[in-house]
Structures are given as C-alpha cells and as structure tokens.
Residue frames as qw, qx, qy, qz and C-alpha x, y, z in Angstrom:
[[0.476, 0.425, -0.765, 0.085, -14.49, -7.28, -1.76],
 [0.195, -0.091, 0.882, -0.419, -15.23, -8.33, 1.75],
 [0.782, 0.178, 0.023, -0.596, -19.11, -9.31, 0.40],
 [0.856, 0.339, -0.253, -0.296, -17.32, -11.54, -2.23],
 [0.614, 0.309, -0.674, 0.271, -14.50, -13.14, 0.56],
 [0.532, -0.721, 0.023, -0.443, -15.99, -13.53, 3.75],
 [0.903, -0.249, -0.078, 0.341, -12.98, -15.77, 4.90],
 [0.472, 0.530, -0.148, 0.689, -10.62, -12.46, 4.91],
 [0.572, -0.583, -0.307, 0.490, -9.38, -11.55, 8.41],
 [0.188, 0.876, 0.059, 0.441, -9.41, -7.42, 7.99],
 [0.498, -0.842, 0.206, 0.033, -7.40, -6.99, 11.49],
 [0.794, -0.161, 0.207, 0.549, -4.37, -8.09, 9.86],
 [0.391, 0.562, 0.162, 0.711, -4.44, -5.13, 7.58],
 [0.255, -0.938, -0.181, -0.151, -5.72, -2.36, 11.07],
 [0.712, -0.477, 0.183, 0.483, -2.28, -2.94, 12.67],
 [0.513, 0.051, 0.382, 0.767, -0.14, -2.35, 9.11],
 [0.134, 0.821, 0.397, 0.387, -3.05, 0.80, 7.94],
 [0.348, -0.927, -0.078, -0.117, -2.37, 2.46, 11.35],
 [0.637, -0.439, 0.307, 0.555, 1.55, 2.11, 11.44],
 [0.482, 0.329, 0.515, 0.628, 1.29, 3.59, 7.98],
 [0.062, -0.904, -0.154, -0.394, -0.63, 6.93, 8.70],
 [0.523, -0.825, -0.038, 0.211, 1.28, 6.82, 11.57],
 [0.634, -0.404, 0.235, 0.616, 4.36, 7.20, 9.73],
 [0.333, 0.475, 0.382, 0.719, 3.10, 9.43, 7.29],
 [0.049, 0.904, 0.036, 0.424, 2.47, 11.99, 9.38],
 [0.475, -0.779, 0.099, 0.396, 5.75, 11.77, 11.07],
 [0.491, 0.083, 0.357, 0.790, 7.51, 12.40, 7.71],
 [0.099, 0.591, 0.502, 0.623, 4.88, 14.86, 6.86],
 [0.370, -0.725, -0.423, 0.398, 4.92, 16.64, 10.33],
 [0.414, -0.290, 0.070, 0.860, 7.03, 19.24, 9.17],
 [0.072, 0.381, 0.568, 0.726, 5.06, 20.54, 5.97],
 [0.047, -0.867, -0.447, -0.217, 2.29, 21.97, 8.35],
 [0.172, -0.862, -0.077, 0.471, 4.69, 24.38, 10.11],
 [0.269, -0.385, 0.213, 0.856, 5.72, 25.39, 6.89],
 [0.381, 0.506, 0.743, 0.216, 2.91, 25.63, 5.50],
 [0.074, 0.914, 0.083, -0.391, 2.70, 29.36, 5.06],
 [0.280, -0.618, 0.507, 0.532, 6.06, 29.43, 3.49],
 [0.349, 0.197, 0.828, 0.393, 4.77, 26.87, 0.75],
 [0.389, 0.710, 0.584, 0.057, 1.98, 28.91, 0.17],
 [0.017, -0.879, 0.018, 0.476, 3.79, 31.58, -0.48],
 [0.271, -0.338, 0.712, 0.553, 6.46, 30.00, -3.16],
 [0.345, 0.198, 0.880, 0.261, 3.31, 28.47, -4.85],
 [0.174, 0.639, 0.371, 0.650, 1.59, 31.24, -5.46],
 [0.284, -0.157, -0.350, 0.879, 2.60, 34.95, -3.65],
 [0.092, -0.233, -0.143, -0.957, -0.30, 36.79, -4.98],
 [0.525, -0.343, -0.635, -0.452, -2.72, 34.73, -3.31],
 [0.448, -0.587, -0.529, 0.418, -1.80, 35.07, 0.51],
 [0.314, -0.896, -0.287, -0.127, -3.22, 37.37, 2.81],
 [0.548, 0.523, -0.256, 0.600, -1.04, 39.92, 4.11],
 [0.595, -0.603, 0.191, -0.496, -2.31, 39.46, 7.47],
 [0.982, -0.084, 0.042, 0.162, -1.36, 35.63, 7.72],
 [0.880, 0.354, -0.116, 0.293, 2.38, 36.82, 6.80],
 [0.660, -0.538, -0.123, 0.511, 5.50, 37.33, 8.73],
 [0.149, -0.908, -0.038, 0.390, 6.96, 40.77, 8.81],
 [0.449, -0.462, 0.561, 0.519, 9.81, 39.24, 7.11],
 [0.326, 0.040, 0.706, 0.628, 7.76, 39.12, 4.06],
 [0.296, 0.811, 0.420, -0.279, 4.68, 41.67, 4.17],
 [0.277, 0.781, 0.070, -0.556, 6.72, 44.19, 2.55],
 [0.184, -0.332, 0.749, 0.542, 8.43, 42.33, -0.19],
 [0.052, 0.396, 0.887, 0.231, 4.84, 40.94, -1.24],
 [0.153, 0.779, 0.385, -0.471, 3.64, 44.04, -1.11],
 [0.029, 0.594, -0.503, -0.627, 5.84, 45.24, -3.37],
 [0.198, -0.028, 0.931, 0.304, 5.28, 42.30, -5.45],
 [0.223, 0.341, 0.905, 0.124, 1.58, 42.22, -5.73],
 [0.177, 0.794, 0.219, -0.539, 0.96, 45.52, -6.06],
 [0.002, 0.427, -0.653, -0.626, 3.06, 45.22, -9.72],
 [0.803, 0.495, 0.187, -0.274, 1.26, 44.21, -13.02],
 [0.343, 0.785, -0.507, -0.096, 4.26, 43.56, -14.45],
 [0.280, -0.132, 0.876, -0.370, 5.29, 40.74, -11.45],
 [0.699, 0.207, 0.629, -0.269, 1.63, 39.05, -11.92],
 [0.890, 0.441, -0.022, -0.110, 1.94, 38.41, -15.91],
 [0.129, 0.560, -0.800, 0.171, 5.43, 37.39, -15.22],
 [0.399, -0.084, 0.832, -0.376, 3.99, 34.92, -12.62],
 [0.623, 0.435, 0.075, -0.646, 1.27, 34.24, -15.33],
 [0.558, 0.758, -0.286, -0.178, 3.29, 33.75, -18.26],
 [0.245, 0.516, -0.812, 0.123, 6.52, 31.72, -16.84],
 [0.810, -0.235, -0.533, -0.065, 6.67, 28.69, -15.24],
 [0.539, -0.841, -0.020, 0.042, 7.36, 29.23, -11.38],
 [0.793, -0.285, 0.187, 0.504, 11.07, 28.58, -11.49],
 [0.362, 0.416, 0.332, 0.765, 11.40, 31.17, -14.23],
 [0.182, -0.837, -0.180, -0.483, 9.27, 33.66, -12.77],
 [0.697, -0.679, -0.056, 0.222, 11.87, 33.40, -9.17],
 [0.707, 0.084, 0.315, 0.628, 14.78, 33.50, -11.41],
 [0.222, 0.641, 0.477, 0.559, 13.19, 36.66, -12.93],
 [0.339, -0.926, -0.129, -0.107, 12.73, 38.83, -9.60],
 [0.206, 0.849, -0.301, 0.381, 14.89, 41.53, -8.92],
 [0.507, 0.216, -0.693, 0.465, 17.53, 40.83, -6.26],
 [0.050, -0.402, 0.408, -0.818, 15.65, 43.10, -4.13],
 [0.925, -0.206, -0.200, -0.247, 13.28, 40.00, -3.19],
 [0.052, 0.358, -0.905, 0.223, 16.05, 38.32, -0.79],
 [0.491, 0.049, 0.806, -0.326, 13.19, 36.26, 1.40],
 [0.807, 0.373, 0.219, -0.403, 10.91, 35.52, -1.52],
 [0.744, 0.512, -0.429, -0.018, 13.94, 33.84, -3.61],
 [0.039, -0.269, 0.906, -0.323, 16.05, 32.44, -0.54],
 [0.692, 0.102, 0.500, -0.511, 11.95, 30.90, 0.21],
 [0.834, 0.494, -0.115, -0.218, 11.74, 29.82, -3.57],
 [0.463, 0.548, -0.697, 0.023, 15.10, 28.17, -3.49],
 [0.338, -0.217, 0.880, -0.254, 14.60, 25.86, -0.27],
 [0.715, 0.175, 0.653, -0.178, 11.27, 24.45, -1.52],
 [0.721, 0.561, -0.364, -0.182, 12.23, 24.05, -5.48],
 [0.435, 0.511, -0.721, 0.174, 15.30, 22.37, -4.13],
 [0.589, -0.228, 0.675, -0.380, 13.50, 20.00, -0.91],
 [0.908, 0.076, 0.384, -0.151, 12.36, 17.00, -3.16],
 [0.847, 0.491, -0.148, 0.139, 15.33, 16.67, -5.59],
 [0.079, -0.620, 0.661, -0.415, 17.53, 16.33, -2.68],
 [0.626, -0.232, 0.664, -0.337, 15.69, 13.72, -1.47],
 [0.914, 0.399, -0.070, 0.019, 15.85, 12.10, -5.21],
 [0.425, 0.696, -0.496, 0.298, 19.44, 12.38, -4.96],
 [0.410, -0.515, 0.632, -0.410, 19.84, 10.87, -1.63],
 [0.800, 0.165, 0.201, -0.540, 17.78, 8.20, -2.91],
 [0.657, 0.670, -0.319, -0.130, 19.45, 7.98, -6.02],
 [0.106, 0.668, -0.658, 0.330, 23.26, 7.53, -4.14],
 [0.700, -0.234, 0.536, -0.410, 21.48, 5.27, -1.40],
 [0.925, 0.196, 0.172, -0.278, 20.40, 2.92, -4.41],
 [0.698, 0.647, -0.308, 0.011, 23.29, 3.17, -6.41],
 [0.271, -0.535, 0.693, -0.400, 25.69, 2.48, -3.11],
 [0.774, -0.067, 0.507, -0.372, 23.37, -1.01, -2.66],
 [0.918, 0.389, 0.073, 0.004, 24.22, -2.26, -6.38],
 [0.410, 0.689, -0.508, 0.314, 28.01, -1.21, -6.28],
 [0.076, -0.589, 0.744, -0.306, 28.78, -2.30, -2.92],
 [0.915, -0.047, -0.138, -0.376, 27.48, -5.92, -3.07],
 [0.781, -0.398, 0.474, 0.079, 28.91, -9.26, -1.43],
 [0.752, 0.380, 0.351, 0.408, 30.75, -9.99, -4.70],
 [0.447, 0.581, -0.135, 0.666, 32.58, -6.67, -4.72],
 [0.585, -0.786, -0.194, 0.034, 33.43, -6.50, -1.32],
 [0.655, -0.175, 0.032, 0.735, 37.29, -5.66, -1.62],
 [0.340, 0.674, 0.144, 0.640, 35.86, -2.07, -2.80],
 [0.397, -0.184, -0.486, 0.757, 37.38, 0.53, -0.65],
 [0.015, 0.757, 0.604, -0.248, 35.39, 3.38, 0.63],
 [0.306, -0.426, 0.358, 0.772, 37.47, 5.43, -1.87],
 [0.019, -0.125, -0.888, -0.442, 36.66, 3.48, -4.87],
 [0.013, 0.641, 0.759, -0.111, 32.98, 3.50, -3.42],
 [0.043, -0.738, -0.321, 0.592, 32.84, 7.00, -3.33],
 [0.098, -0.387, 0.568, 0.719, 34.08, 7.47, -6.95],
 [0.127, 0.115, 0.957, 0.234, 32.00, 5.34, -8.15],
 [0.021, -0.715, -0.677, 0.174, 28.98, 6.68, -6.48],
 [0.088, -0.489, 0.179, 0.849, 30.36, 10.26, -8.13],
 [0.098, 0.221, -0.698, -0.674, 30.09, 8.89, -11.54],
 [0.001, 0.351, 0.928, 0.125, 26.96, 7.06, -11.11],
 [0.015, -0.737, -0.575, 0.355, 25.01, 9.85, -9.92],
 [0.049, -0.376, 0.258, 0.889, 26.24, 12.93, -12.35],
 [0.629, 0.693, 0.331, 0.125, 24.72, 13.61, -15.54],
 [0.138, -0.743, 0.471, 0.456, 28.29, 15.49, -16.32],
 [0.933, 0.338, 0.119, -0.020, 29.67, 13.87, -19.37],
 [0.449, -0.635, 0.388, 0.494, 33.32, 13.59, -19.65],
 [0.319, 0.880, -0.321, -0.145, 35.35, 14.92, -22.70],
 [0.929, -0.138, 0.302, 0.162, 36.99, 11.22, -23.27],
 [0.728, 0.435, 0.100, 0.520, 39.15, 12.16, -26.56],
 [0.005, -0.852, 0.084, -0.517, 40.48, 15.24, -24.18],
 [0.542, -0.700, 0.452, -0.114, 41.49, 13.73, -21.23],
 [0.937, 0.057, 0.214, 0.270, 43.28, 10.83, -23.66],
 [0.646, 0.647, -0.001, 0.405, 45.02, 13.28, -25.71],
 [0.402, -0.802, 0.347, -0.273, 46.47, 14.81, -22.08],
 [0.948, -0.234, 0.186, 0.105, 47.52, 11.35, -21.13],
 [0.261, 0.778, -0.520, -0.237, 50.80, 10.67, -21.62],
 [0.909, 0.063, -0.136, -0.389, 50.82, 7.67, -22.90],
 [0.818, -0.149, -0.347, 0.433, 54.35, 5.97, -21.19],
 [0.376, -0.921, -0.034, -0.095, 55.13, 7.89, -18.15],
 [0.793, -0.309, 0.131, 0.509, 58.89, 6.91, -18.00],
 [0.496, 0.428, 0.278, 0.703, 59.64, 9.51, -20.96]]
C-alpha cells in the first residue's frame, strides 16, 4: 500500500500502533500469571506435574491416572466434563469455574454498561436511579415473566 501511496505519512499511525500494544498488554498482563491455571482448565491431562502447585499435583494425579476421567474429557465438551468430576476435585472445579465464568462477566458488564447508555439518555433524564436500575434488570435477563400469572394475581381495583 505504501508503494501505491507515497503521499501517506506512516508516523501518524506509530504513536496510535504503540498506545495500542501498549494497552493490550496492560489488560492482558494478568493472563500470564495465570497462565498455569488456564492451562490446566483447558486441558488437565496435558500439564506436567512438575510445573504444578502442590495445591493441585495430587488432584491431577488422581485425575490423569483414570481412563475413565480422559474419555470423559474426550467425549464431553469441557463444561460437561467439570460438571461431571466428583466433588472430590475442589481446586480443579473452583479453577474451572473462575475461568468458564471470566469472559461472560465481562459480556455482562458490557451488556448493562450499553444498555445503561440507551436508557439513560438526555431525553429521559427525569429517570431515577431506581427506575434505572429496573430497567437495566429487565434489559439484561433472559428470564421471561409469566404475564397471564402475575395479571390473574392482580387485583384489579384495590379499594375492594
């Protein structure tokens, strides 16, 4: 591209390239020190049981030493195959529940953030932070309410 536009000033993009890595790896700083921990949710039979903390050698010992456990892990889909292990895994399912449940938190934050920006707009500015929070209930559920149930509760003149 620069061959076919030699009138394209590239130092306007070095400034914005390098404020961009630079802020991807302060959101992404965290991911190497847990980077053991990921590899372990993503697949337990594959780390070294040198590389792993005490707090899981012997639960992944137990684990990978079962044929039963690896065509489980095989055969399900990861979330099924955590769901599946015996209680006596505490750190390998308290591990599988933070990272299944780190990036649909941060859709949901997202979600609430966006839906907050289209509900609370200069044109509905008398909403209270009541109202706002109701709203931003009902916008963000996938619950479905039971409309011809909570009408047939109603009582339909409260003076009686």
């Amino acid at each position: 591209m620069l061959q076919e536009n030699q009138d394209i000033d590239t130092q306007n993009y070095v400034g914005k390239l390098e404020a961009l890595i630079h802020s991807f790896n302060c959101r992404f700083q965290d991911f190497e020190q847990r980077r053991q921990q990921m590899q372990i949710f993503a697949d337990p039979f594959a780390v070294p049981m040198d590389e792993v903390s005490p707090d899981y050698q012997l639960e992944l010992i137990d684990l990978q030493s079962s044929d039963a456990m690896r065509a489980a892990f095989r055969d399900k889909t990861l979330l099924d195959f955590y769901k599946s292990l015996p209680a006596t895994f505490v750190h390998l399912k308290d591990n599988a529940l933070v990272h299944a449940s780190m990036f649909g938190s941060t859709y949901r934050c997202e979600q609430t953030f966006s839906q907050m920006k289209l509900n609370k707009s200069s044109t509905r500015n008398q909403l209270t932070d009541d109202h706002l929070e109701e709203v931003l209930r009902l916008s963000t559920t996938n619950i479905q309410p039971d409309i011809s149930k909570l009408v047939s509760e109603m009582q339909p003149q409260p003076s009686h």
